[in-house]
C-alpha positions as CSV (number, residue, x, y, z in Angstrom):
1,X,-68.2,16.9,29.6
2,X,-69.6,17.7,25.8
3,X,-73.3,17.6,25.7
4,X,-75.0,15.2,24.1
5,X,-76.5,15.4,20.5
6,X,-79.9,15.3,20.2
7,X,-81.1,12.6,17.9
8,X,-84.1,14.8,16.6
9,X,-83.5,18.4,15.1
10,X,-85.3,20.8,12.6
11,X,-84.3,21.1,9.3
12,X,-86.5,23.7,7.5
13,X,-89.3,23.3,9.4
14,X,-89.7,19.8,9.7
15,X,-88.0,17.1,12.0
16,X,-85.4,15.0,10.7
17,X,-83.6,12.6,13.0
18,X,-79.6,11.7,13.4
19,X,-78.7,8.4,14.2
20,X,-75.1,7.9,12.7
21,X,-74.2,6.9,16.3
22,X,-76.3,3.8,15.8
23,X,-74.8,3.2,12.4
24,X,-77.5,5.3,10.3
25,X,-77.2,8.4,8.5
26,X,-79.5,12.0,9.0
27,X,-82.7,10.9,7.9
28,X,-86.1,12.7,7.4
29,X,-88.6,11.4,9.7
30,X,-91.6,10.9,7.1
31,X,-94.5,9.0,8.6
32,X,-95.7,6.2,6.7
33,X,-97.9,7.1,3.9
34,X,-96.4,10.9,3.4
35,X,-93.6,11.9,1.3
36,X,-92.3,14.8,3.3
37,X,-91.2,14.9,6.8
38,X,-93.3,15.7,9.9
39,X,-93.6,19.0,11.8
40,X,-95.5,17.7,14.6
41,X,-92.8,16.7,17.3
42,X,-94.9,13.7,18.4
43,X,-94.9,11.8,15.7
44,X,-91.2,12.9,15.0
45,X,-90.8,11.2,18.8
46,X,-92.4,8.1,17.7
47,X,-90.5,7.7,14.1
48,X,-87.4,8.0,15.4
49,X,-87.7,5.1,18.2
50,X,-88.8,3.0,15.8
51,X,-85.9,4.0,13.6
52,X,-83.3,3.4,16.2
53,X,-84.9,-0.2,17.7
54,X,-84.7,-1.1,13.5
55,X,-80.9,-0.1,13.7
56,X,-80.0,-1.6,17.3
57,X,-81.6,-4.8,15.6
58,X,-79.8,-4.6,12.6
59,X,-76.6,-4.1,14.6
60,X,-77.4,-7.2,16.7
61,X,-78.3,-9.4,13.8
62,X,-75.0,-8.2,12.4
63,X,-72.9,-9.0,15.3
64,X,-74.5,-12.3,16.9
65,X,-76.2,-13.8,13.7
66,X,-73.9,-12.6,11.1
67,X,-76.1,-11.1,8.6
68,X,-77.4,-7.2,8.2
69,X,-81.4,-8.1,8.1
70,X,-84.8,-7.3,7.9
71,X,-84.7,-7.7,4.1
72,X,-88.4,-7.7,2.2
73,X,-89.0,-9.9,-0.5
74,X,-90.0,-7.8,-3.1
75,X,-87.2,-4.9,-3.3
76,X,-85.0,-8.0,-3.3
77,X,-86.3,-9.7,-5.5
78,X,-85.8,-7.2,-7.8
79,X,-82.5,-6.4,-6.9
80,X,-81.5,-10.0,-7.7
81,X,-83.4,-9.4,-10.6
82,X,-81.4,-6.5,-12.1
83,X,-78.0,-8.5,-11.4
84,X,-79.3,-11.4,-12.8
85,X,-79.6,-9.5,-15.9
86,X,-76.3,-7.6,-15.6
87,X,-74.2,-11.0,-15.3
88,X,-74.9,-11.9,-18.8
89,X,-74.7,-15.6,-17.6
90,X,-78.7,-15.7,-18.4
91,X,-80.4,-14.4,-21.7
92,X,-83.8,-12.0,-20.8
93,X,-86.1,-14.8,-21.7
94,X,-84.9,-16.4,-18.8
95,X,-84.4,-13.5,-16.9
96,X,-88.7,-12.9,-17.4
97,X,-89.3,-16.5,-16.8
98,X,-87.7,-15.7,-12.9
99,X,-89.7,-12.7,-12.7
100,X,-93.1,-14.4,-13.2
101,X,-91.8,-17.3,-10.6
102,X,-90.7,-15.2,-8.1
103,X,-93.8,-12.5,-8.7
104,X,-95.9,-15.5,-7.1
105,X,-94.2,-15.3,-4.5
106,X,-94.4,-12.3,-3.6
107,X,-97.8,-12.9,-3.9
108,X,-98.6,-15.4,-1.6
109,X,-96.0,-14.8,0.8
110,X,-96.1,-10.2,0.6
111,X,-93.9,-7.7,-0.6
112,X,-93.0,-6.9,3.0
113,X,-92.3,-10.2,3.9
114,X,-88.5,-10.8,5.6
115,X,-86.8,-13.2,4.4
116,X,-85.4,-14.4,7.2
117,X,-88.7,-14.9,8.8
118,X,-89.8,-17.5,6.0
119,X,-89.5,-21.2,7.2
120,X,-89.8,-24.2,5.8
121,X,-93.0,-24.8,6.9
122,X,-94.2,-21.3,4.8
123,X,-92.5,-23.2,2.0
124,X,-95.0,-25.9,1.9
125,X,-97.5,-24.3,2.3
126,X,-96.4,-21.8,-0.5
127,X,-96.1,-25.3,-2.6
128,X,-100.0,-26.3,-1.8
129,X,-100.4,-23.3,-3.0
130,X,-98.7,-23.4,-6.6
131,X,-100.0,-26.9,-6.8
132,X,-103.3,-25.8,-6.8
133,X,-102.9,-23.1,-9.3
134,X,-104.4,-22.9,-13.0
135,X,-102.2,-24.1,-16.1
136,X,-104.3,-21.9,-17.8
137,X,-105.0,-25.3,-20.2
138,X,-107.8,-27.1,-18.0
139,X,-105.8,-28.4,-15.2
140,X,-103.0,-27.5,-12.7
141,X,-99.2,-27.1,-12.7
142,X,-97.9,-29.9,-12.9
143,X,-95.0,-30.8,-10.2
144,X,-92.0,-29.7,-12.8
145,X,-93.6,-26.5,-12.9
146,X,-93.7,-25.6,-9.2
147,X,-90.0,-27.2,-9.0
148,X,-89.2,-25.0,-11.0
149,X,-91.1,-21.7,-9.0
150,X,-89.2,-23.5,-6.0
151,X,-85.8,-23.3,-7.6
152,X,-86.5,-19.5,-8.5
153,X,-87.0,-18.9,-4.9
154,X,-84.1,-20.8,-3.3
155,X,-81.7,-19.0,-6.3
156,X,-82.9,-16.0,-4.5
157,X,-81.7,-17.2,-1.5
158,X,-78.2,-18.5,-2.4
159,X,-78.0,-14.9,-3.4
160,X,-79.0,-13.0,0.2
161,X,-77.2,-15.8,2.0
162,X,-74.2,-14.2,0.0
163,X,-75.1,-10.6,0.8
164,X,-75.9,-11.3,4.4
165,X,-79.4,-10.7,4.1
166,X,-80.2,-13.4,6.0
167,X,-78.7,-15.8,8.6
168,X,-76.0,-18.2,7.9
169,X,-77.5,-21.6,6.0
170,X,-81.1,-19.7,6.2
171,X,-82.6,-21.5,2.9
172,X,-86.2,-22.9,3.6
173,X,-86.3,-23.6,-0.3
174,X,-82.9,-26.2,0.4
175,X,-83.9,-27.5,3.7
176,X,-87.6,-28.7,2.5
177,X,-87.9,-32.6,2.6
178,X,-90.0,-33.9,-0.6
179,X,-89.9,-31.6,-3.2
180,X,-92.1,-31.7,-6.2
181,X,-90.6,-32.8,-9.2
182,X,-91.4,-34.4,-12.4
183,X,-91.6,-38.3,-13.3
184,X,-88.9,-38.4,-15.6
185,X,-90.5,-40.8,-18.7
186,X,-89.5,-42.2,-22.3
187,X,-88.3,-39.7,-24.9
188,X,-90.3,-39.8,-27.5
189,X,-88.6,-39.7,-31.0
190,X,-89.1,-40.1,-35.0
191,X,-88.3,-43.0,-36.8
192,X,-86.1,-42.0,-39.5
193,X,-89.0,-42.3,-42.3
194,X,-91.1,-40.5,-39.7
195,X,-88.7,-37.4,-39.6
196,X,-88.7,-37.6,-43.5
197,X,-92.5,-37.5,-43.8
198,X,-92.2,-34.3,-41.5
199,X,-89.4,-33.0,-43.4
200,X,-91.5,-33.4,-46.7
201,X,-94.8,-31.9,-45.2
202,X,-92.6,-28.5,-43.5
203,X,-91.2,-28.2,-47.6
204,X,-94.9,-28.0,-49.1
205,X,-95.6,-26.2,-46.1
206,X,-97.3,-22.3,-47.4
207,X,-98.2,-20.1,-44.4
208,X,-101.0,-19.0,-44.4
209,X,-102.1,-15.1,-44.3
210,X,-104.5,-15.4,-41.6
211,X,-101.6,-16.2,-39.1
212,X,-100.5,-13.6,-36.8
213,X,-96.8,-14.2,-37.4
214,X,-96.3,-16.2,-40.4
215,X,-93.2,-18.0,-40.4
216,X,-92.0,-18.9,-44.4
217,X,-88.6,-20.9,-42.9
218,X,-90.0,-23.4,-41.6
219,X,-88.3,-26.0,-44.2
220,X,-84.8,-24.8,-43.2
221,X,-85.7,-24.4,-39.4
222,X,-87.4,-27.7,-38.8
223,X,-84.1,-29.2,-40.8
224,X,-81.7,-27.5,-38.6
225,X,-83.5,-29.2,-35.6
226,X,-83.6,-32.9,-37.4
227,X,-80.0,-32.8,-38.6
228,X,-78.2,-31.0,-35.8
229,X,-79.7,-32.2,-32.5
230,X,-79.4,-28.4,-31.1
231,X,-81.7,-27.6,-28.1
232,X,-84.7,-25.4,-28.8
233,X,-82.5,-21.9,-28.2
234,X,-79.8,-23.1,-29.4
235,X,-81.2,-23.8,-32.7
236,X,-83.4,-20.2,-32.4
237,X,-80.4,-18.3,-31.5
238,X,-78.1,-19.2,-34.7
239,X,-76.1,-16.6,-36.1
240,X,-76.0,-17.0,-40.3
241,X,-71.9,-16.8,-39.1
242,X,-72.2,-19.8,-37.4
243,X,-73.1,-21.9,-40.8
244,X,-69.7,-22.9,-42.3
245,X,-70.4,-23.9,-45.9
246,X,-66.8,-24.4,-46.6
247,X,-65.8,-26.4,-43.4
248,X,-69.2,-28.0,-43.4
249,X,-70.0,-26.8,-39.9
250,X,-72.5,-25.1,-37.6
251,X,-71.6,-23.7,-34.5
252,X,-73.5,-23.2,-31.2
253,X,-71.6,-21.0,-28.9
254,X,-73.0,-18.2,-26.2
255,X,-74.4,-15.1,-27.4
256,X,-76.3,-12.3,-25.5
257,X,-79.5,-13.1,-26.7
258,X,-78.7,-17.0,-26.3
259,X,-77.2,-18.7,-23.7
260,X,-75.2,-22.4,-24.1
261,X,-77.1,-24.9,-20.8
262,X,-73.6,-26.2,-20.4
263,X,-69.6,-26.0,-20.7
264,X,-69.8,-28.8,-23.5
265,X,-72.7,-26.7,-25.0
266,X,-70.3,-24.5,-26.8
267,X,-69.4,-26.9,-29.7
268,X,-69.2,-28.1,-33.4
269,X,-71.3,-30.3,-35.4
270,X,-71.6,-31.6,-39.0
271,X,-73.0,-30.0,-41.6
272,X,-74.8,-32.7,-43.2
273,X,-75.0,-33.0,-47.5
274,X,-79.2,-32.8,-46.4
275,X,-78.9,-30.0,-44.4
276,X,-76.3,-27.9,-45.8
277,X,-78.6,-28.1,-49.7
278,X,-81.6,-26.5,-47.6
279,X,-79.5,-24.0,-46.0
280,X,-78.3,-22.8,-49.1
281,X,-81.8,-22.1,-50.5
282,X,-82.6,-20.7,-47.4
283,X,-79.4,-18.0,-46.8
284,X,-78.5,-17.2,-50.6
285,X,-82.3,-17.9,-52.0
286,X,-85.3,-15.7,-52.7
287,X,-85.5,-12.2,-53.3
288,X,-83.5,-11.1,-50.1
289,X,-80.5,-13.4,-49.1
290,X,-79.2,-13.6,-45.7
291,X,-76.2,-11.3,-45.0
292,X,-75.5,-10.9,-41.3
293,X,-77.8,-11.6,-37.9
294,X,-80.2,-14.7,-37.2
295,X,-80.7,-17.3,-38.9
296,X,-84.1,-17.6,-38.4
297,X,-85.2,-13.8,-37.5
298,X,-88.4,-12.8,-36.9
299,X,-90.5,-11.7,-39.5
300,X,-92.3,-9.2,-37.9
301,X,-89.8,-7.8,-35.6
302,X,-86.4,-9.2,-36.6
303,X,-85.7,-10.2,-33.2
304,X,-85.3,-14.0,-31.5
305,X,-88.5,-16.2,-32.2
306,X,-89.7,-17.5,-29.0
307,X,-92.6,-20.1,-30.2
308,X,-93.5,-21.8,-33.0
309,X,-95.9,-24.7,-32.0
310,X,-98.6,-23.2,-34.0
311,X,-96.7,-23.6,-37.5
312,X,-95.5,-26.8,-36.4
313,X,-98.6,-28.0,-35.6
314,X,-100.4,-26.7,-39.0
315,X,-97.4,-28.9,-40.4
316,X,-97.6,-32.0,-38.4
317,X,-101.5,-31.8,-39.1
318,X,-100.9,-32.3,-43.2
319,X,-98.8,-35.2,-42.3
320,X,-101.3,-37.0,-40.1
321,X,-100.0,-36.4,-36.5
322,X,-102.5,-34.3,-34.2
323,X,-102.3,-31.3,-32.6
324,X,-99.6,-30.9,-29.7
325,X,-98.3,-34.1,-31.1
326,X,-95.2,-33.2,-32.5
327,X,-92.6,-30.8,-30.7
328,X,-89.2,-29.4,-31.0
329,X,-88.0,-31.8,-28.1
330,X,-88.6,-34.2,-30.0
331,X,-86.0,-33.5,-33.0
332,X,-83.4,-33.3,-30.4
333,X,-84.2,-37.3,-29.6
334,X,-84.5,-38.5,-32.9
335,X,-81.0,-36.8,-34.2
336,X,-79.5,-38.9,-31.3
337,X,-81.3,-42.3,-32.7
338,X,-80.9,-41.1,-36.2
339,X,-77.1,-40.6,-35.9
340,X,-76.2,-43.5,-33.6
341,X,-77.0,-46.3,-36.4
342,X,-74.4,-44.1,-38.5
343,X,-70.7,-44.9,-39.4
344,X,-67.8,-43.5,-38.6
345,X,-65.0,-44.9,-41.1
346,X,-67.1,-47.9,-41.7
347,X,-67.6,-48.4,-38.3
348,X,-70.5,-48.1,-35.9
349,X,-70.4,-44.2,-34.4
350,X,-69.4,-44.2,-30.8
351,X,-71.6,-42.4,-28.2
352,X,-68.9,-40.3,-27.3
353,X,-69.0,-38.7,-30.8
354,X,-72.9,-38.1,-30.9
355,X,-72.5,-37.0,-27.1
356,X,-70.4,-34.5,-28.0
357,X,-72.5,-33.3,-31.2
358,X,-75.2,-33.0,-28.5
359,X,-74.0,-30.4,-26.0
360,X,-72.9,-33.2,-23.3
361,X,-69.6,-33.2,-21.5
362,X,-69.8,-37.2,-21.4
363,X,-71.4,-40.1,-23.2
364,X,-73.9,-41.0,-20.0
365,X,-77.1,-39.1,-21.1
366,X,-76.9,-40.9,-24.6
367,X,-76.6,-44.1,-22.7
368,X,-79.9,-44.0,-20.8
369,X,-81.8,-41.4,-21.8
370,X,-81.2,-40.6,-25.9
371,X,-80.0,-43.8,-26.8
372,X,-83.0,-44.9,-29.1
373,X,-82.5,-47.5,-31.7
374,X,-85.8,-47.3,-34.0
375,X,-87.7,-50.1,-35.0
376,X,-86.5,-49.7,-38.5
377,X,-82.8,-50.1,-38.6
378,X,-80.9,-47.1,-40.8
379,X,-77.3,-47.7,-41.5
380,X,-75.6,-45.1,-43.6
381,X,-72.8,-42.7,-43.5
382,X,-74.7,-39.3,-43.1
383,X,-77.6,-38.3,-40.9
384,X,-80.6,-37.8,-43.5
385,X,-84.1,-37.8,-43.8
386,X,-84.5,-38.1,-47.8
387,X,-88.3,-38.6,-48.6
388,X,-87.1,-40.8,-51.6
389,X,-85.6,-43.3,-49.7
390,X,-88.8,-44.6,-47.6
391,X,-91.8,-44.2,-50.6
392,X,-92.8,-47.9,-49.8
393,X,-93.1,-47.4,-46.4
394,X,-94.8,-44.0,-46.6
395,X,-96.9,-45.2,-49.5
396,X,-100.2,-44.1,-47.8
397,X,-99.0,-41.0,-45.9
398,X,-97.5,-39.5,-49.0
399,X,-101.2,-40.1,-50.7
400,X,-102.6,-38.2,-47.8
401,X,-99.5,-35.3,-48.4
402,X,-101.0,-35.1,-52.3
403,X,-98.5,-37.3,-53.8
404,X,-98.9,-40.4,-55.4
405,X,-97.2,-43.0,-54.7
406,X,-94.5,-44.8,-56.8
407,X,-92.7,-48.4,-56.3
């Protein structure tokens, strides 16, 4: 009868242990805080029990559960972290917003913690938790935010439920009753003459020196926004290739550093006669025209701009709005309204059309949610936002602008 192998041997001195019977591998036994393995056969005794009841459970979890197990949250968090990054299906921006979401919870819930053993009940109490943090502006997260630190953490799930890191349907994040989530609220918008008066304020605007980052484009970005209803990254993310001057176009389409929410995302919209005037100035103007790259680089590192509210605020300020009052969302809303009271062959536009301008596979979001008609009706065929066509209305607010008025 062959003799059996001895889980524990020597291996230059020190004890390593061989457990490929249980499924392992030869593996040093290295007590917990040490980097090398142990020479005192005691301890060597101990590690490798606890080595082999780790495997036996593995193999048990495996065969009656169906999933490999224990897996700690932080080493796979960062696993799903790496592959989130190498699927290209997410830009980085997005990829660091995850990592701040799911760094919390590692915080509250430790780097050791199994996933497996986190129920829904930890849940809650892990969103009492977020609930009560700091928004860093006075007050707390509000509940969009810590829906959205929610969805990080179930994501995380959906992918070890995939890997077999945890049981089968294990997702305390899913199977939570009464999420948090945000009261969904009127969409604020410009009135045509409103988006003018901004337009008109961003064309006098002069950066000043004393900012960080001055931005000089913010005429032609502020424009894009107003005249092509693209989403914030969208809009960032343009490629001067995707301006078409001679098929009056601009294209939004996926790009590494830029990613498109949805199918309907990657698109084509007008180039309107208002937008396609400032675009020129801006690509083939000044002392160094646009060849190749973004649209709107950075100036000090050439890269993707990530925020602007400071410009758009010094802006917005001139034109009589206050601070915080004005934001790129808002553009989105009031291209919608704005390009709704067009014509389309002397016709009334269909939401269809301006659906599909915005991204959306179907004309139901324009419907309910972006279908504003302004108090001051605007009929034309073209989008615009000419400061020349609402001087009566904007009479005072051009006086405050520097301007004076004419009738």
């Amino acid at each position: 009868m062959a003799r059996k192998r001895s889980r524990i041997y020597k291996r230059g001195g020190r004890y390593w242990g061989d457990f490929r019977a249980l499924g392992g591998k030869r593996e040093p036994l290295v007590p917990p805080g040490e980097a090398v393995a142990t020479t005192d056969p005691d301890v060597a005794e101990v590690l490798a029990a606890d080595r082999i009841k780790e495997l036996r459970t593995s193999s048990r979890n495996r065969v009656l559960l169906g999933f490999e197990g224990p897996t700690p949250l932080e080493p796979y968090a960062s696993r799903h972290l790496v592959l989130k990054s190498k699927s290209s299906r997410v830009t980085r921006s997005h990829v660091s917003e995850l990592e701040t979401r799911l760094r919390r919870a590692v915080e509250f819930f430790g780097a050791d913690r199994d996933l497996s053993t986190i129920s829904v009940s930890d849940v809650q109490d892990f969103t009492a938790w977020l609930q009560k943090l700091s928004n860093r502006q006075g007050g707390t997260l509000n509940p969009a935010t810590v829906r959205h630190y929610l969805n990080a953490l179930s994501n995380l799930y959906v992918r070890a439920l995939s890997e077999r890191r945890v049981p089968a349907g294990h997702n305390p994040v899913r199977d939570m009753m009464d999420k948090p989530a945000g009261q969904p609220g009127e969409a604020e918008w410009l009135e045509v003459h409103e988006a003018a008066l901004l337009l008109e304020a961003a064309r006098r605007y002069g950066p000043s020196s004393l900012h960080r980052d001055p931005l000089p484009f913010m005429y032609p970005l502020i424009g894009t926004y107003l005249l092509t209803g693209g989403r914030t990254s969208e809009v960032l993310g343009l490629q001067v290739a995707d301006v078409s001057f001679d098929r009056k176009t601009i294209r939004f389409r996926p790009l590494q550093h830029r990613r498109i929410k949805t199918v309907a995302g990657w698109r084509t919209v007008p180039l309107w006669p208002q937008l396609e005037g400032i675009l020129q100035e801006h690509v083939f103007g000044g002392n160094a025209p646009l060849g190749e790259g973004l649209l709107f680089p950075s100036p000090r590192t050439g890269g993707m701009i990530h925020n602007f509210s400071k410009a758009l605020d010094a802006i917005a300020q001139t034109a009589g709005w206050k601070e915080g009052e004005i934001r790129s969302k808002m553009f989105r809303h009031t291209y919608c309204a704005a390009r709704l009271q067009t014509l389309d062959h002397g016709e009334a536009v269909s939401s269809y059309t301006v659906g599909r301008e915005l991204g959306h596979g179907a004309n139901k979001l324009v419907d309910q949610i972006y279908g504003h008609l302004g108090q001051v009706r605007h009929r034309a065929d073209v989008v615009e936002y000419r400061i020349e066509n609402h001087r009566d209305v904007l009479a005072d607010q051009l006086k405050a602008l520097g301007e004076r008025s004419t009738t």
